[in-house]
C-alpha positions as CSV (number, residue, x, y, z in Angstrom):
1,X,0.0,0.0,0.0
2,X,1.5,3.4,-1.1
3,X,-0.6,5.8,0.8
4,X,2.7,8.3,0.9
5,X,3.7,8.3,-2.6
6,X,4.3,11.7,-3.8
7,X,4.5,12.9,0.0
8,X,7.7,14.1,2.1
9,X,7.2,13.5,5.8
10,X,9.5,14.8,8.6
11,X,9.8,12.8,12.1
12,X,11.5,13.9,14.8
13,X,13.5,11.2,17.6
14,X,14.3,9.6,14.5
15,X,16.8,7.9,15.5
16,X,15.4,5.2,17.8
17,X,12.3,3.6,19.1
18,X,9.1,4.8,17.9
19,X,10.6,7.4,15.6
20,X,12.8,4.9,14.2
21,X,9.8,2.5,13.2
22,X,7.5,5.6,11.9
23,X,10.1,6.6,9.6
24,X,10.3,3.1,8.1
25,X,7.1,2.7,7.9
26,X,6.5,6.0,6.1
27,X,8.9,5.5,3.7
28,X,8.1,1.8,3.3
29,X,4.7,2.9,2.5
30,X,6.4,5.9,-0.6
31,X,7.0,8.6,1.5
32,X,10.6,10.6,1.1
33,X,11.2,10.9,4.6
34,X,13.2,13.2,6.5
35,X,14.7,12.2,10.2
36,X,15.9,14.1,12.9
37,X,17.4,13.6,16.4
38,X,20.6,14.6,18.4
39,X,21.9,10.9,18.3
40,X,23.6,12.1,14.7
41,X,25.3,8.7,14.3
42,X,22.2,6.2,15.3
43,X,19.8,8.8,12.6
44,X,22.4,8.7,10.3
45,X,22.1,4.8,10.3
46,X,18.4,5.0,10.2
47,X,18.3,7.3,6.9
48,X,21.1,4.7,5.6
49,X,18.7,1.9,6.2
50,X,15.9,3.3,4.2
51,X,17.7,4.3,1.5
52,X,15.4,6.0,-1.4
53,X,16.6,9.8,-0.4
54,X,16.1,9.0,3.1
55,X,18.0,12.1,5.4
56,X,18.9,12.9,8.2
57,X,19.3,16.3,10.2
58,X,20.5,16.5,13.2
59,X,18.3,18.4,15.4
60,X,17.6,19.5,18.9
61,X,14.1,20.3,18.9
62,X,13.9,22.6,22.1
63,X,15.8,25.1,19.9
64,X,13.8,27.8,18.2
65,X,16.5,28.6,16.1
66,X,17.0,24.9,14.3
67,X,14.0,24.9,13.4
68,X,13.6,26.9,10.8
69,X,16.8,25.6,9.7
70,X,15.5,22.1,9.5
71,X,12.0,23.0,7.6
72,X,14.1,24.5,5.0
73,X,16.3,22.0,4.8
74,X,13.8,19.2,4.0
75,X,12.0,21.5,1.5
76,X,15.0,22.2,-0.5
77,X,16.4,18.3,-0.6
78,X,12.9,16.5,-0.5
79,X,10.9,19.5,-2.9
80,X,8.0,19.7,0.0
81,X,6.5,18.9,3.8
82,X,3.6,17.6,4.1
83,X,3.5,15.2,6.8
84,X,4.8,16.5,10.4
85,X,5.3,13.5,12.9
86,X,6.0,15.2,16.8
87,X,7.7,12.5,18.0
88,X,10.7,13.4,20.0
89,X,10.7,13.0,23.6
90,X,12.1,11.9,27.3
91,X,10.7,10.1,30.3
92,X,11.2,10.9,33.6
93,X,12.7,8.7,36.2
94,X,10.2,6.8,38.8
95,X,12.1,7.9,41.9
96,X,11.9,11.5,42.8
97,X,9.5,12.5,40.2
98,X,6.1,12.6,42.7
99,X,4.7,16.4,42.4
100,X,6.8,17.1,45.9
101,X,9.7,15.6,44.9
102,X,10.0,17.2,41.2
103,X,12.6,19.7,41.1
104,X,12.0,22.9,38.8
105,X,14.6,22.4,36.8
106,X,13.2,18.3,36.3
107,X,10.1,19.9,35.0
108,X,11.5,23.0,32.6
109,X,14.0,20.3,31.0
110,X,10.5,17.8,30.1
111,X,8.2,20.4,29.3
112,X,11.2,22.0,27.0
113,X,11.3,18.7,24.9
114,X,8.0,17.2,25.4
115,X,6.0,20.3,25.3
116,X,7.5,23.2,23.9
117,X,9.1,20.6,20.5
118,X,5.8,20.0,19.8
119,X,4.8,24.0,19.9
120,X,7.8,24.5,17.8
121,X,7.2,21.7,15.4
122,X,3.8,22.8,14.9
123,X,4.3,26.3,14.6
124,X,7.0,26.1,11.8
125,X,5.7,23.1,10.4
126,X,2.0,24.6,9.9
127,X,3.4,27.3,7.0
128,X,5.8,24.7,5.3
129,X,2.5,22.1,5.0
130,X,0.2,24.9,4.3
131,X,2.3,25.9,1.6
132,X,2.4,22.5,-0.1
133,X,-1.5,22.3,0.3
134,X,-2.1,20.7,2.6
135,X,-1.5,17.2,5.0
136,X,-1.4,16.1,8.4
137,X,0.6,16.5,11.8
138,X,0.7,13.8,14.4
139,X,1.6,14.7,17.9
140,X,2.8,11.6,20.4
141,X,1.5,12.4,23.7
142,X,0.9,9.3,25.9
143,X,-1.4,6.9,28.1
144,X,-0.2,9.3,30.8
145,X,-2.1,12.5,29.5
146,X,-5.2,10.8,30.2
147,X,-4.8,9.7,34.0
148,X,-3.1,10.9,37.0
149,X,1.1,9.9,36.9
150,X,1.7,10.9,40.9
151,X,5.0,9.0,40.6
152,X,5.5,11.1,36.9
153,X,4.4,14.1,37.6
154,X,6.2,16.4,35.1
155,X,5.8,13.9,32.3
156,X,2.2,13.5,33.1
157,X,1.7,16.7,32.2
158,X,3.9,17.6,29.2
159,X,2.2,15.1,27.7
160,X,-1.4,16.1,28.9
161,X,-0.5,19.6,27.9
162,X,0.5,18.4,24.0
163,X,-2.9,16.7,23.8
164,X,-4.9,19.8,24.5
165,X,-2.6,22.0,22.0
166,X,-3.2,19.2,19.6
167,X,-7.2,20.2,19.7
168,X,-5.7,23.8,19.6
169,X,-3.9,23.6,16.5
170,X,-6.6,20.9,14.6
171,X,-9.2,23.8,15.5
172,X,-6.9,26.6,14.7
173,X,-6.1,24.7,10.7
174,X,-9.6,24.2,10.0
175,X,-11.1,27.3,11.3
176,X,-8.2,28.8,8.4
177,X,-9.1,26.8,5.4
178,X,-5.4,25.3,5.9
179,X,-6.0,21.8,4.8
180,X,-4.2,20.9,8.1
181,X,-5.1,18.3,10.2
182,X,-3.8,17.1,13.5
183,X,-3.9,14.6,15.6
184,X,-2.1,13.1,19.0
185,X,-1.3,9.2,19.3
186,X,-0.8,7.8,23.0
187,X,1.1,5.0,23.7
188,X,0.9,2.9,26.7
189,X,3.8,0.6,27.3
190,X,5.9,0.2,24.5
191,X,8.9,-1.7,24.2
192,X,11.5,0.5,23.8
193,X,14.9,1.6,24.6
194,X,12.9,5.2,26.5
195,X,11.1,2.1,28.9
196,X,13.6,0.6,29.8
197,X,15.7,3.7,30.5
198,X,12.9,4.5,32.7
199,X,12.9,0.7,34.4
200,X,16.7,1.2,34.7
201,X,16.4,4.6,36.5
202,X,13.9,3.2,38.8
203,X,16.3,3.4,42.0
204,X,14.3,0.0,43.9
205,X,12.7,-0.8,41.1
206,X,14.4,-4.2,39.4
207,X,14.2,-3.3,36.1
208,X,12.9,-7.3,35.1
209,X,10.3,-6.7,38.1
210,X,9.2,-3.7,36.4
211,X,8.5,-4.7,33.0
212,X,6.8,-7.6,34.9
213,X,4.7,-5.1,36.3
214,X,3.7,-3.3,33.4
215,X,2.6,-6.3,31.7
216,X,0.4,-7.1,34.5
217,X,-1.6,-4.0,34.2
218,X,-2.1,-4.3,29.9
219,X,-5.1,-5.9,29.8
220,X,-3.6,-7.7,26.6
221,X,-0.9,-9.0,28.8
222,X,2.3,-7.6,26.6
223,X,4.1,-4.6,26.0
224,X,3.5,-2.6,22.9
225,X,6.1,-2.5,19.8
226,X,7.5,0.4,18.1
227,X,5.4,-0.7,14.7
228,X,2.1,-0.4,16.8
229,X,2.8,3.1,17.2
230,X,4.3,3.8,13.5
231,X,1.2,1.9,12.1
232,X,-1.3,4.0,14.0
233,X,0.8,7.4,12.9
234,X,0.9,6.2,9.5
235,X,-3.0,5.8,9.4
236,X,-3.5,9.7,11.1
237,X,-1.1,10.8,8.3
238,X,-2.8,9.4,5.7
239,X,-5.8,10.7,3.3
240,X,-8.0,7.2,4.7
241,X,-8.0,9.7,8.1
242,X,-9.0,12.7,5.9
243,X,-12.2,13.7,8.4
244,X,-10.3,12.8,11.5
245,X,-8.8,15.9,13.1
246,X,-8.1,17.0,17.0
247,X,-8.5,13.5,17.9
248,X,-6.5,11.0,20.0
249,X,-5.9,7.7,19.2
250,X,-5.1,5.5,22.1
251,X,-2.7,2.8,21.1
252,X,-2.3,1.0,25.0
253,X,-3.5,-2.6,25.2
254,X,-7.0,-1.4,26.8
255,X,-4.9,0.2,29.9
256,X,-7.4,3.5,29.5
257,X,-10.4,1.4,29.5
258,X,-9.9,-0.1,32.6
């Protein structure tokens, strides 16, 4: 199924995990895909793997003044954007992250990636898309922006805040005649290497105990892969979601329906 031919798509956290698998994905489905992350030598590998003028940019998406940089970029070597994936991201670590433990700085530094990349993604990424008339951005928030995270409190809410400014920018688009839509996935547990940092940093959490754990609570009994996330981005990206916009799509073995 090429549901991406003729599109250029750009997805940030390229270089591992769920960014890694979107990207593939994307591409495998015709896309020209464009990759970014600050692990230059892992996205580097990632563009290498896809091959058909697959590239890579190395990125830090907290900083306003990359951005620009790397919209231009993939316009001039890919022709267009059309496809904005917010994927980029960090966890938090489940010792010392309850809301009276969290340190300010803690917060700034996950709100700066989780939160304010998205804002930036979205508000340099509308004109490029716009300007190629039209397509789609998906946002990943998470499981955790739709119930409380008292041992996650910052993450929690970074991603809770990206799935109300998803709504925001979905209404904003359409209200314009932009052609824009946008829409958040959120992941429960998902095997990656970001879960098992966060297993790892656990201070008495064994990290084998914990991914026990967080089986036990999926009411599908097993963690999520990578490809469950790319697959439900690809979808939100494609014209088969044309009427779908402001919308999240849970993608968490039942966990929110508990």
């Amino acid at each position: 199924m090429q549901r991406y031919a003729g599109k250029v798509a750009l997805i940030t956290g390229g270089a591992s995990g769920m960014g890694r698998a979107t990207a593939k994905r994307l591409a495998a489905e015709g896309a020209k895909v464009a990759l970014t992350d600050r692990q230059a030598e892992a996205g580097a590998k990632v563009a290498a793997e896809i091959g058909n003028d697959a590239i890579f940019l190395e990125q830090d998406v907290t900083s306003e003044a990359g951005w620009p940089n790397v919209i231009r970029a993939v316009q001039a070597r890919l022709g267009a954007l059309h496809v904005l994936v917010n994927n980029a991201g960090i966890g938090g670590t489940m010792k010392g992250a309850t809301p009276e433990q969290e340190t300010l700085d803690g917060w700034r530094r996950i709100h700066s990636v989780n939160l304010e990349g998205v804002f930036l993604g979205c508000k340099y990424g509308i004109p490029a898309i716009r300007e190629a008339g039209g397509g789609a951005i998906v946002n990943i928030s998470s499981l955790a922006a739709m119930q409380g995270t008292p041992a996650l409190a910052a993450y929690g809410a970074s991603k809770g805040a990206v799935r109300q400014f998803t709504k925001t920018v979905a209404i904003h688009c359409a209200y314009r005649g932009y052609n824009i839509r946008c829409n958040s996935v959120h992941p429960g547990p998902i095997d990656t290497p970001m879960l098992q940092d966060l297993l790892s940093r656990g201070g008495t959490v064994d990290p084998a105990e914990g991914r026990r754990k967080f089986i036990e609570q999926v009411p599908l009994k097993t963690l999520g892969r990578p490809e469950d996330i790319a697959a439900a981005v690809a979808f939100l990206g494609s014209d088969d979601a044309r009427f779908i916009t402001g919308e999240e799509l849970l993608v968490d073995g039942g966990m929110n329906a508990i």
